[in-house]
N, C-alpha and C positions, 0 to 999 in steps of 0.2 A: 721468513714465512715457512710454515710444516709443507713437507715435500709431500705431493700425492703420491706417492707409493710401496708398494710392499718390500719389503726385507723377507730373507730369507729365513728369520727368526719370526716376522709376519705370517708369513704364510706358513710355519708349521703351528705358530699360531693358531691359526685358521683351520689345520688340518685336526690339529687335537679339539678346536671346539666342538667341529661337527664329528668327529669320530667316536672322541673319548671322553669330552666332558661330562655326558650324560653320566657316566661310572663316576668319576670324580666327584660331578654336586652330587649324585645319587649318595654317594659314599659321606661325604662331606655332613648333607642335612641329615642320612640317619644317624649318622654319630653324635650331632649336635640336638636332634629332636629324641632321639633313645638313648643314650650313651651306653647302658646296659647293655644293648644288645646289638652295639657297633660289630662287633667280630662277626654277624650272622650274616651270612649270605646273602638269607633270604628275602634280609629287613634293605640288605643293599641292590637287591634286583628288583625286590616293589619299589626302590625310590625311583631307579633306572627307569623302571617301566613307566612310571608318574611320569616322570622328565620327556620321555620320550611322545609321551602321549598328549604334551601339552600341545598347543597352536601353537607353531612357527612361521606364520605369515600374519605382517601387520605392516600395511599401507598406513604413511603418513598422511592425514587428512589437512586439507587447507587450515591455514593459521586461521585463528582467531585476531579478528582486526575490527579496527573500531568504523562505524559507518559515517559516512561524512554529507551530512546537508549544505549544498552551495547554491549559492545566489549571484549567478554569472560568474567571476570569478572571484567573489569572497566565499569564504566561510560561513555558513549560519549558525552550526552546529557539531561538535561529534559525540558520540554514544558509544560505551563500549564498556562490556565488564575486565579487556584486557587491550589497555592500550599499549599498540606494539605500531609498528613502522619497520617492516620487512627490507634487509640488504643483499644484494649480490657479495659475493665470497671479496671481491675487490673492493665492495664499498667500508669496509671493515680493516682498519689499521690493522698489521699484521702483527703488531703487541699483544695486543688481544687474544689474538690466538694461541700465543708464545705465553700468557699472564695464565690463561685457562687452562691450557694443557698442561706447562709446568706442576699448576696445584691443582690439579681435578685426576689428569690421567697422562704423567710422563710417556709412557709405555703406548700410548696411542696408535703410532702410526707401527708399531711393530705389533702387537695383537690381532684375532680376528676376531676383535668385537667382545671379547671378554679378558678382562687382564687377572689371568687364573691366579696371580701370586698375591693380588692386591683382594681376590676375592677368598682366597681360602684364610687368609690372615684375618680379615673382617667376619668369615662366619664362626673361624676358630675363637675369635676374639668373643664375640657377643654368644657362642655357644656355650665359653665360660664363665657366662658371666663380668668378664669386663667389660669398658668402656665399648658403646654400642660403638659399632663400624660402620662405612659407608660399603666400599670395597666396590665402588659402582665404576666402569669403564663411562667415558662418553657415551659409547653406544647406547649404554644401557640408561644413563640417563635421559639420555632422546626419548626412548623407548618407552622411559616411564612419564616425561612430560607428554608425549603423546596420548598416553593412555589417560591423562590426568584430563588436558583438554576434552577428548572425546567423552572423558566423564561428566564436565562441565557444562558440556556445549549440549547432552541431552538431559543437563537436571532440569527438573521442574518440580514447583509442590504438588507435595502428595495429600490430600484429604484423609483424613481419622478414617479408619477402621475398627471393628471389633479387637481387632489383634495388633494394627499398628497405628501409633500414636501421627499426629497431623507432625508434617514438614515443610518448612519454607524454603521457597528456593535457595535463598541464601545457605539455610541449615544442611540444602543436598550439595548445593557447593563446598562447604566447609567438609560434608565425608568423604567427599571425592578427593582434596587434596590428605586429609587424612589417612585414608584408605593405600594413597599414591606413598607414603614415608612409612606404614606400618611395617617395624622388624620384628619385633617380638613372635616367639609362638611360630605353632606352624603356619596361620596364614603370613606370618613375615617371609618364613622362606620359601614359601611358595611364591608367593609374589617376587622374590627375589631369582627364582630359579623360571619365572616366565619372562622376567627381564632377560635373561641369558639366551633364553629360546632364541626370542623374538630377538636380540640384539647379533648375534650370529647370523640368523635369515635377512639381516636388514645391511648386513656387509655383504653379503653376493648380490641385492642389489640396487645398492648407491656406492658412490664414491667416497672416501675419509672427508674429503672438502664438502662433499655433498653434507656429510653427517653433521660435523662437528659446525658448518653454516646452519643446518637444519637448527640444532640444538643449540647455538647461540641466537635464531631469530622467536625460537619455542620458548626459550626460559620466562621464568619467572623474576623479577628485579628488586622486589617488596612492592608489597599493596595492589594495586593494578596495572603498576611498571613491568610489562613481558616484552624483551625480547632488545639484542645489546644495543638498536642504534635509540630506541625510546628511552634505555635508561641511558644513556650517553647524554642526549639532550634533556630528559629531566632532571638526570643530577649534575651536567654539568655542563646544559645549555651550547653544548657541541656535537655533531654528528657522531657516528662510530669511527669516519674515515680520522678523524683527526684527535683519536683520544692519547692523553700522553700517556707514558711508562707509568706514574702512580695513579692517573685515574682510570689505567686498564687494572692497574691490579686492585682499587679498588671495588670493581664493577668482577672482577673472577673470585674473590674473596667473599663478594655479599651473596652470591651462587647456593652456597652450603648451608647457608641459613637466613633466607632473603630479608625478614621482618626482623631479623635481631643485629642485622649489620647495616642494616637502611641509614642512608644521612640527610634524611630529611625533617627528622624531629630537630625542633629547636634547640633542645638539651641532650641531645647525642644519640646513638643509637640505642636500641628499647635493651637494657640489663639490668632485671630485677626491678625496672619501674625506675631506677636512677643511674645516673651518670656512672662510670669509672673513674671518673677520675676527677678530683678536688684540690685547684695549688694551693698551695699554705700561704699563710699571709706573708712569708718572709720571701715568698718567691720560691722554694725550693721545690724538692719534686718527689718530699717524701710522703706523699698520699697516692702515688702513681698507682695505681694497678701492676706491679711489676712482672706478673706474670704475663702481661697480655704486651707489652713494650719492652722486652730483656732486651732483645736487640739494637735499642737504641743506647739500652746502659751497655752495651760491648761497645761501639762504636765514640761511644764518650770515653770507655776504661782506655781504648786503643787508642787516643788522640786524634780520634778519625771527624769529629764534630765538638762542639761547646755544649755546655750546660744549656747556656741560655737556647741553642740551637735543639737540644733534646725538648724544654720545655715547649717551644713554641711547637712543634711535633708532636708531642703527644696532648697537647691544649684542644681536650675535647674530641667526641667519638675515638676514646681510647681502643674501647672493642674493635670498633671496625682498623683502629689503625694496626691495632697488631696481627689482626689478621691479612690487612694489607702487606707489612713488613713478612708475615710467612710467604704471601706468595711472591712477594721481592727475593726473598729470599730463595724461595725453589728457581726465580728464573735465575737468576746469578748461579747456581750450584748446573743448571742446565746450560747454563754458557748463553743463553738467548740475552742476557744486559751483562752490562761490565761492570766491575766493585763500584766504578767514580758513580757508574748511571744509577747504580742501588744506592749507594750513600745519598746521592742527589736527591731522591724520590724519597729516600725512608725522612729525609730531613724536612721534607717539605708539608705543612700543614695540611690538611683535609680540609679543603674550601670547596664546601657545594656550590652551586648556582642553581638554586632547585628553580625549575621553571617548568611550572605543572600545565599540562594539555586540559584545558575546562572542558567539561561537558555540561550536555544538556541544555534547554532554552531559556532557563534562568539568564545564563553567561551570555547570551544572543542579543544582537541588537536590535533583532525583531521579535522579542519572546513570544507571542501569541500567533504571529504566523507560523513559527516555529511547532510550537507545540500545536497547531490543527495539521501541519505536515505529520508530524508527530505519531499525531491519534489517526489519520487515513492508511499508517504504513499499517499501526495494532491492527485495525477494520478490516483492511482490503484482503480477498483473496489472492491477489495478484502477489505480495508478501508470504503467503504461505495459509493452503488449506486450514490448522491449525494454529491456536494464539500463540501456544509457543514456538512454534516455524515464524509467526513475525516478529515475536521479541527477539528469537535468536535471528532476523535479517536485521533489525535495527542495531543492536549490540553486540554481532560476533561477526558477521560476514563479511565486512568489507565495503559496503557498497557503497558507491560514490552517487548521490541522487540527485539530481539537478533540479531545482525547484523552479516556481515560475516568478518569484519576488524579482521586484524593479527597484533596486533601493534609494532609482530618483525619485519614485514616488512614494515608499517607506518614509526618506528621508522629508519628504513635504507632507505628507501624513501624519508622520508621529511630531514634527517640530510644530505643523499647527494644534495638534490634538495639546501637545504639550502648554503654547501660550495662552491657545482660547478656554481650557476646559480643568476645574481642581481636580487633584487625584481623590480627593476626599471632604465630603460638606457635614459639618456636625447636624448629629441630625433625621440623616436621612442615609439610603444606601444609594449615594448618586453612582451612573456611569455612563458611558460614551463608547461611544466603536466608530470607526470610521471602513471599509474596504473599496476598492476600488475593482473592478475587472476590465479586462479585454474583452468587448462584447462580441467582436467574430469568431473568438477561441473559448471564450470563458474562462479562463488564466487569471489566476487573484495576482493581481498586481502589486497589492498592499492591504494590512491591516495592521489599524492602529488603534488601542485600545487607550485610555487615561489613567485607570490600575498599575502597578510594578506588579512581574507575574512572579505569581511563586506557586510553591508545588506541597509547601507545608502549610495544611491548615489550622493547625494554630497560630501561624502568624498571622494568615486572613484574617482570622476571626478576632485576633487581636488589634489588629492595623487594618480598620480600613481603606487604606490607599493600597492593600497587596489585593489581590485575588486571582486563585488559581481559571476561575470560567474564562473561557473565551464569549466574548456577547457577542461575538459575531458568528459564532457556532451555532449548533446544536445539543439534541442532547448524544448522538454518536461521535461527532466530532467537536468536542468542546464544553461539554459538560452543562450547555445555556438550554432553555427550553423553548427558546425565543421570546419576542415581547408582541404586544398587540401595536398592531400596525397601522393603525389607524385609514385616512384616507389615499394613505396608500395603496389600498387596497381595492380600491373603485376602480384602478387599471383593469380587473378582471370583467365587470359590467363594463364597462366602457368597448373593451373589447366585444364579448358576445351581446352587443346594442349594435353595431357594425356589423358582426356575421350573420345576423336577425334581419341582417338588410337597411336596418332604420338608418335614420341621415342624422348628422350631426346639428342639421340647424331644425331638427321637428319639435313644435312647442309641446311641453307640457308641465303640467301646473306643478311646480315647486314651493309652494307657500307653505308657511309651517301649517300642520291639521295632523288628524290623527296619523298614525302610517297605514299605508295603504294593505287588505291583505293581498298574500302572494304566495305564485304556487310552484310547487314543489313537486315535479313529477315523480323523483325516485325517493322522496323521504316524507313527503306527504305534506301538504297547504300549511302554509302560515298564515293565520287569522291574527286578528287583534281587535278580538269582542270587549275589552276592558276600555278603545279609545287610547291607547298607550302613544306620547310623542315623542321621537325623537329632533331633537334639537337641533340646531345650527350651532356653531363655535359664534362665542359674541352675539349671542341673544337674536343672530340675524333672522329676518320673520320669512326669509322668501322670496319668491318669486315666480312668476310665468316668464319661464324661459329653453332656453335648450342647452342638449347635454354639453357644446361648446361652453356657455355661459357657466355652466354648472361645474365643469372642470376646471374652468379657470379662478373662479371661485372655490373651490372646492365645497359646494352645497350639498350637506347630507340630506336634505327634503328633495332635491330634483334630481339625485342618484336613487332614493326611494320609489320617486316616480317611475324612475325608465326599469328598474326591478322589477316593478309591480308590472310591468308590458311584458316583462321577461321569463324563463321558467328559470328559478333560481338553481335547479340540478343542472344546468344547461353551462352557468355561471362557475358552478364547481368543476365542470371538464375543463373549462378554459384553466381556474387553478391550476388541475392535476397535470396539463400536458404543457405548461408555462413551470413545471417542476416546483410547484409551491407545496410543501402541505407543514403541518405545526413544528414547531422546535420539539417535540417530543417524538414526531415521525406519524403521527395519525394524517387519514385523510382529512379534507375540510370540504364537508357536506351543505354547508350554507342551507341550513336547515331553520334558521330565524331570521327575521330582519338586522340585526345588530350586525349580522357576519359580515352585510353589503356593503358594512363602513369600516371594518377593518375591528371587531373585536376579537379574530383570533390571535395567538401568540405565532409568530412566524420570527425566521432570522433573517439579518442583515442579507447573508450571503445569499439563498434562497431569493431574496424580494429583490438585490439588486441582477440575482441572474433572470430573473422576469422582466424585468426593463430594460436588460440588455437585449433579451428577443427581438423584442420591439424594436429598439435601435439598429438591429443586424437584418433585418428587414423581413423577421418572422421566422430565423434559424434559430433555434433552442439550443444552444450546446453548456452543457453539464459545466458546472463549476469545477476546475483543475488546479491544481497547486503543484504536480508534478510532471516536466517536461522530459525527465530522460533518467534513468538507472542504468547504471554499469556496474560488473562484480570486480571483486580482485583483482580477475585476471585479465580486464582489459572489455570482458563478451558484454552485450547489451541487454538487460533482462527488460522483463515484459513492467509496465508501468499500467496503475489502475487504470483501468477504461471507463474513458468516457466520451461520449459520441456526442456532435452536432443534429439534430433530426428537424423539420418543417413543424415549424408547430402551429405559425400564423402564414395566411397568402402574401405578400410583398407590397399586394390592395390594402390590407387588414390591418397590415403590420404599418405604411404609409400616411395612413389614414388618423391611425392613433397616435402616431406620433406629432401630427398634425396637432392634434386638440392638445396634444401633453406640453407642444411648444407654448401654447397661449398661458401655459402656468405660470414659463419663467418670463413672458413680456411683462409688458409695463401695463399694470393690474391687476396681472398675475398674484395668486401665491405664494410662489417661488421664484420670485424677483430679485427678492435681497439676496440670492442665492447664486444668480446668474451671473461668470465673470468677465460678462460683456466684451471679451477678445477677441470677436468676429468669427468665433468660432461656434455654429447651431447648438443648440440645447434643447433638451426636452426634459420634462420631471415633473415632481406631485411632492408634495407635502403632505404632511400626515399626523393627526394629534389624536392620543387617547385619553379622553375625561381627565386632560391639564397634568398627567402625571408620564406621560411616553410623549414623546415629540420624533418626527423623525422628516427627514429631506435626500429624497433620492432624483441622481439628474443624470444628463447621459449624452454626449456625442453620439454622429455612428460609430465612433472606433472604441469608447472609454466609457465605463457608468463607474458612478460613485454613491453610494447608499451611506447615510449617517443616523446615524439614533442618538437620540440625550433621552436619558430619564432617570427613572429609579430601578436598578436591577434585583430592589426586592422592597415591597411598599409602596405607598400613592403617594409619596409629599408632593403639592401642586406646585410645576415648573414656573408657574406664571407669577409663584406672587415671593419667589425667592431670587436672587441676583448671586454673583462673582465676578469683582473687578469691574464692575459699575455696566452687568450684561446679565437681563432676563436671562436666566436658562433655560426658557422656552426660546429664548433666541440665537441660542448659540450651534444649531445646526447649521443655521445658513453659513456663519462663516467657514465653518469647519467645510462645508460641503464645496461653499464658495473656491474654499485656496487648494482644496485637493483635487476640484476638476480645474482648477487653472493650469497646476503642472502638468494631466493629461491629457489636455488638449495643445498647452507645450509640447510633450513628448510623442503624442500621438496622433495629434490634427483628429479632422473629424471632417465630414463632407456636408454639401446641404443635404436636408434629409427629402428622401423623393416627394413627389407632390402627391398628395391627397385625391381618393376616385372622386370625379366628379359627382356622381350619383350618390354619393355619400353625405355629399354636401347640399342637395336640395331643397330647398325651399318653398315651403306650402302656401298656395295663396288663397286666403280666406276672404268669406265674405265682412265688410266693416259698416259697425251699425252706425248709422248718423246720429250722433247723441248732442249734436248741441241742442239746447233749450231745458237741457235737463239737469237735474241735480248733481256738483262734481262726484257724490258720491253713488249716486246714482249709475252716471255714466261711466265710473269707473269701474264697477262691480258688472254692468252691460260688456265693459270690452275687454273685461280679463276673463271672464266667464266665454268670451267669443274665440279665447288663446290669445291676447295681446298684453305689449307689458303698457301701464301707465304710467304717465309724468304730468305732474301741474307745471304748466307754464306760468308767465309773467301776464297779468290780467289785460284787456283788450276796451279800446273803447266802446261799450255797448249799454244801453238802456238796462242792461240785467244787472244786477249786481253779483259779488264777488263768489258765489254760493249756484252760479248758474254758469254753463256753459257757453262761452259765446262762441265760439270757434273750437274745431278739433283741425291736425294738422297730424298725419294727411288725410285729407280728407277722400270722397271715391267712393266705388261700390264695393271694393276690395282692398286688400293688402299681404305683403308678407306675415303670414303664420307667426307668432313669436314676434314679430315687431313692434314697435315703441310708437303711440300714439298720444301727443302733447294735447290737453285739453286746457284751453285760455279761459278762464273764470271774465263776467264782465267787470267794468270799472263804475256800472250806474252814472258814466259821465255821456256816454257816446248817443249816438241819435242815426237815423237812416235818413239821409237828403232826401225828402218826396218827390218825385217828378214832377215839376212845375210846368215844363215845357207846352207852347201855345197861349200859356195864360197872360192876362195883362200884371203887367210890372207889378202894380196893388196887389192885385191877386195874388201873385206868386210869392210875393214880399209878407204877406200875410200869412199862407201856408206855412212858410220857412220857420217864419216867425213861432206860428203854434207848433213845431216840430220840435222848437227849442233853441232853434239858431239866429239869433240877435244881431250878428254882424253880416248883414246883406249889405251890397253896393252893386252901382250898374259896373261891369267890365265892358265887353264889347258892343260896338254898338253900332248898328249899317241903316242907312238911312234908305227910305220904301216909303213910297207917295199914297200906298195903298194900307199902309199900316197906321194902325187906333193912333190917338192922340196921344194915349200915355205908354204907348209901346207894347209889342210883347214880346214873350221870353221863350228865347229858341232852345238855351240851353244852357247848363248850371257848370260851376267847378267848384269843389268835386262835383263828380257826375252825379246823376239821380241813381238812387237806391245804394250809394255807396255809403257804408256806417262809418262815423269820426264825430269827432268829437266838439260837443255842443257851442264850443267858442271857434271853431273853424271858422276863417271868414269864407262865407260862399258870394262869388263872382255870379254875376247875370251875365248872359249877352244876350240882348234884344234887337228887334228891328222897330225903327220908328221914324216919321215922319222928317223930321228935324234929328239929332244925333246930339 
């Protein structure tokens, strides 16, 4: 290992740099930029004075490090334009150090920061015109990857001007490392003589281990491999601490020219587009590149290896190996390895184990939660005032960002999204999304898309099973603009029907008819002079009922009703403070009737964070995907805010969730959907015009929102299948299996009870309509607010078209209640009250009444009574109506029995 310290050849090292080097480069560059008029004093005190004039202070700034998305403790994701993995000075074999120094800057630990001999020879060199030079100390190449990064890390594109042409970031990357290697001319040696400056200043103060650590975790490796323990483990799937003798010198070697000694081309490292090296069919190894491998033919001349031994050695990435074998070679001549470990190493094959670090949310097991974490870091202030302060926090900083993904429930997410739903239906542009949240946090749990995401749109466009949208997005986060939401959307009536005061069992007329108008305080009245109707789903015609009935059916005519009671601007507060507005980011004015059933476009996430309100017992808290950021260095940085705030009363909130339970019971709309665990639920169903379907449900702890539709076109859900399943039906299960596993993982509580006064119930006057026509009577008590039902007909003298009985019957009834009207049978008859008459007599009566089967029943003997008896009293009784074969019993009194 390089000893930390000065030599006394060091330090006057050190003393000539900062004393006398100025005169020396001074001297040096004017000769080589004027040679005419080296002898002149004058040309060598302006260089002086240049030199002296330049900046001599430069702080290294934190590495560039790839940012890392985690999901408890997996990985989601990393992003970076320079993957590196920073080591302490120990964590670094000490070959490595012994491989770099050797071939970069023997003379290291004895210079102060400039190796004057190494550098006058390279400017003398390249002043003449020969082979250009390096002549760079460590130091100075620190110095200059430093400068290289801080040029990188502020490029950005530049838009056209009159004067300069447009540049892409990549283009300002590519000058900056340009700019970092330019020798030529004078700006080369200027640039080479602020290397010196600043490399000088930067040994008084760091340490040589400081440095030469610095500048092996700074380098460059080829392509986006920086810094020596990432390329260790990309080229050869081992740490820095454990790199051997050739694959240190292979990793100090690819240093001087990183993309021409890379070994991770298939076909060798990049030289002139082709290999170096070609065996001949005979096996021999007269195609070698011999300049770049002499030393393996010394080593064969010397008896020191075999033919076959050379061949298998220089078999591919000839370049890189010969420049491997140079720097084997400096360490052996440095005494840091011994002849046998150099023969060992030079004979041994170049075997990568290239094992690349993936980025980005393509390579993620969650690509679409991924990429909406993604797009919040690009958005949020919280990443940086300007876009480019957050691309450079996503792709240079470091930051380690804790997301809020559960990938129990990713994993039951995307495996059911995956069974129930195709990635693609000819045809049409079908899609799916599934998210789930934490409703007391608002924490996206999960999202699961039926798409593979990709990020090139021509693949999309070519493949529709790819697409880059998230449809559970928006258009800021996810490039979706949402979809129309159908009766979903009645949550928000339903709510301000409750704050309105009204009660959930008040009747009002839901029967299909025109739509009512309705008014709009802050956008102005919505009429409907044309008689315009909207429909029921399934041609259904209606009903007088209440908004209970109507939510659990989900009825667009008895949500119209309770609208038209309502001020629809009223309706839109409850949206805007429930954090709904369009997938494009407008507010929603609910300025027509169609709004009250869900014709605007809204997201997933949006609509299941409104139903999570609800279930959290009227706390609103902001959809979050990020639980925690930390930098490099361990510090805790600030994460987007988002806050919990009241948005409904815990009455409000209570109450609604009351009426949203009766969706998923047994009647419900959202039945099929409920995964009957013992665990409460609430939800609403939601269809727009057969082509959007959507099923949102929710513990107190977990909501899950599902959409199936088209995410561009109407093909109708209902009348196409996949795998022997309506796709208008395939929310339920999806919605089904994804709250099973969060009420697995999460439980959920019963939901509080409903305000009583909420639930009141109006009691009306009830007309007496038997005698009258069923339809008669029918259009009498739903015009009064009741629902009607025809009963099973009744024995009565009326026939089937007349009422003979209503049930219940009274001077009143519950508002909105069900009254059975029994049509007659034309068979029945009223018993007359015979009582008092003689036996003839009353047998007669009966007789003309219609009832044939008379007999005496009881019968009590009275000295005082007629000969032929009389009739005290009937069974059935008098005035009771049945039916004309009844046998009616007598019981009389009479003399005899």
């Amino acid at each position: 290992m390089p000893e930390n310290k000065r030599t006394a050849s060091g330090a006057l090292g050190g003393i000539v740099g900062l004393v006398g080097l100025s005169a020396v480069a001074g001297l040096l560059v004017t000769a080589a930029v004027t040679p005419a008029i080296a002898v002149s004093g004058a040309a060598a005190s302006s260089a002086i004075t240049v030199f002296d004039n330049m900046p001599s202070y430069l702080k290294p700034d934190e590495l560039m490090q790839p940012t890392t998305l985690m999901a408890g403790d997996r990985v989601l994701a990393k992003f970076y334009d320079q993957n590196r993995s920073p080591v302490t000075f120990d964590q670094v074999n000490p070959v490595m150090y012994d491989a770099i120094l050797s071939s970069e800057d023997p003379r290291y630990y004895q210079h102060g920061g400039v190796d004057l001999i190494g550098t006058t020879r390279a400017l003398l060199s390249n002043a003449s015109g020969g082979e250009t030079q390096g002549g760079s100390s460590i130091s100075q190449q620190y110095v200059k990857n430093v400068l290289v990064q801080r040029c990188e890390r502020d490029a950005k594109a530049v838009e056209a001007t009159d004067t300069t042409p447009a540049m892409t970031r990549d283009e300002a990357l590519q000058k900056c490392a340009l700019e970092a290697v330019q020798s030529d001319g004078a700006a080369g040696y200027q640039r080479k003589l602020q290397e010196m400056r600043y490399a000088i200043q930067l040994e008084k103060e760091y340490t040589k281990d400081q440095i030469l650590l610095g500048y092996l975790n700074i380098a460059n490796f080829g392509g986006t491999t920086y810094g020596i323990d990432a390329a260790a483990r990309y080229y050869f799937n081992t740490p820095a601490a454990n790199l051997s003798i050739g694959q240190a010198a292979v990793l100090a070697g690819m240093v001087q020219n990183p993309n021409r000694f890379r070994i991770d081309r298939p076909d060798g490292s990049i030289s002139d587009g082709e290999t170096a090296y070609n065996k001949a069919p005979d096996g021999s190894i007269d195609d070698v590149d011999q300049s770049t491998i002499q030393a393996l033919y010394t080593l064969r001349d010397n008896g020191e290896i075999t033919q076959e031994q050379l061949v298998n050695a220089a078999d591919g990435y000839s370049e890189t190996k010969g420049r491997q074998l140079y720097v084997l070679s400096r360490m052996e001549v440095d005494g840091k390895i011994t002849h046998e470990q150099y023969v060992a190493a030079a004979i041994e094959p170049i075997s990568p184990q290239i094992t690349p670090t993936d980025q980005g949310c393509s390579s993620s097991a969650a690509p679409y939660f991924c990429q909406y974490v993604v797009s919040t870091i690009l958005n949020d202030p919280a990443f940086g005032a300007e876009t480019d302060d957050r691309v450079r926090a996503l792709r240079q900083d470091g930051l380690t960002i804790q997301t809020t993904l559960d990938w129990r429930m990713q994993d039951a997410a995307q495996n059911s999204m995956n069974e129930r739903t195709p990635q693609s239906l000819d045809g049409m542009k079908f899609g799916s999304t599934a998210v789930s949240l934490e409703a007391k946090t608002g924490r996206l749990l999960a999202m699961a898309q039926n798409t593979k995401f990709t990020q090139d749109p021509g693949l999309a466009e070519s493949d529709p099973s790819y697409n880059s949208v998230i449809f559970a997005g928006d258009s800021t986060n996810g490039g979706s603009i949402g979809f129309p939401v159908g009766s979903t959307f009645k949550l928000f009536t339903l709510v301000d029907w409750l704050e309105k005061g009204h009660s959930l069992n008040e009747t009002l007329n839901g029967r299909l008819q025109p739509v009512p108008n309705m008014t709009n305080s802050c956008q102005g009245n919505w009429v409907n002079p044309g008689g315009v109707r909207i429909n029921n789903f399934a041609n259904n015609q209606g009903y007088v009922g209440t908004p209970m009935m109507f939510t659990r059916d989900s009825l667009n005519t008895g949500y119209l009703a309770m609208a038209a009671e309502l001020d629809l601007c009223d309706i839109a507060k409850v949206v805007k403070k429930l954090g709904v507005q369009t997938g494009d980011g407008k507010e929603i004015l609910m300025a027509n009737a169609n709004e009250v059933i869900g014709s605007d476009n809204v997201s997933p996430i949006a609509m299941a964070g409104a139903f999570a309100t609800v279930a959290n017992g009227g706390s609103q808290c902001q959809p979050k995907v990020i639980d925690k950021v930390t930098a490099a260095n361990g510090e805790e940085r600030p994460i987007p805010e988002r806050t919990c705030t009241t948005a409904l009363t815990p009455e409000i909130a209570a109450t609604t969730a009351y009426a949203l339970q009766g969706v998923m019971a047994s009647g419900g709309t959202g039945r099929a959907a409920n995964p009957v665990d013992g665990t409460p639920v609430m939800g609403k169903t939601g269809t727009h015009e057969g082509f959007q379907t959507w099923m949102i449900e929710s513990s107190t702890n977990a909501t899950t929102a599902v959409w199936v539709g088209n995410w561009d076109g109407d093909q109708d859900l209902f009348k196409r299948s996949w795998k022997g399943t309506q796709l208008s039906e395939m929310r339920y299960g999806l919605a089904r299996d994804i709250q099973s596993a969060a009420n697995e993982f999460y439980g959920g509580d019963r939901f509080p009870d409903p305000v009583s006064n909420l639930l009141r119930t109006q009691q009306r006057d009830l007309p007496n309509v038997v005698g009258k026509s069923i339809s008669d009577a029918t259009s009498t008590l739903q015009g009064a607010g009741f629902r009607v039902t025809v009963g099973d007909p009744v024995d009565s003298p009326s026939g089937p078209d007349t009422v003979a009985a209503q049930n219940p019957g009274g001077a009143t009834a519950p508002a909105g209640s069900q009254i059975t009207l029994s049509p007659g049978n034309g068979q029945g008859a009223t018993v007359p009250n015979v009582g008092g008459q003689t036996v003839p007599a009353a047998q007669a009566a009966l007789n003309a009444a219609g009832f044939t089967n008379v007999s005496i029943g009881a019968c009590q003997a009275d000295g005082n009574a007629p000969n032929e008896g009389r009739v005290t009293a009937t069974n059935p009784a008098a005035d009771t109506a049945t039916n004309k074969s009844t046998a009616i019993a007598l019981s009389i009194v009479a003399k005899k029995c």
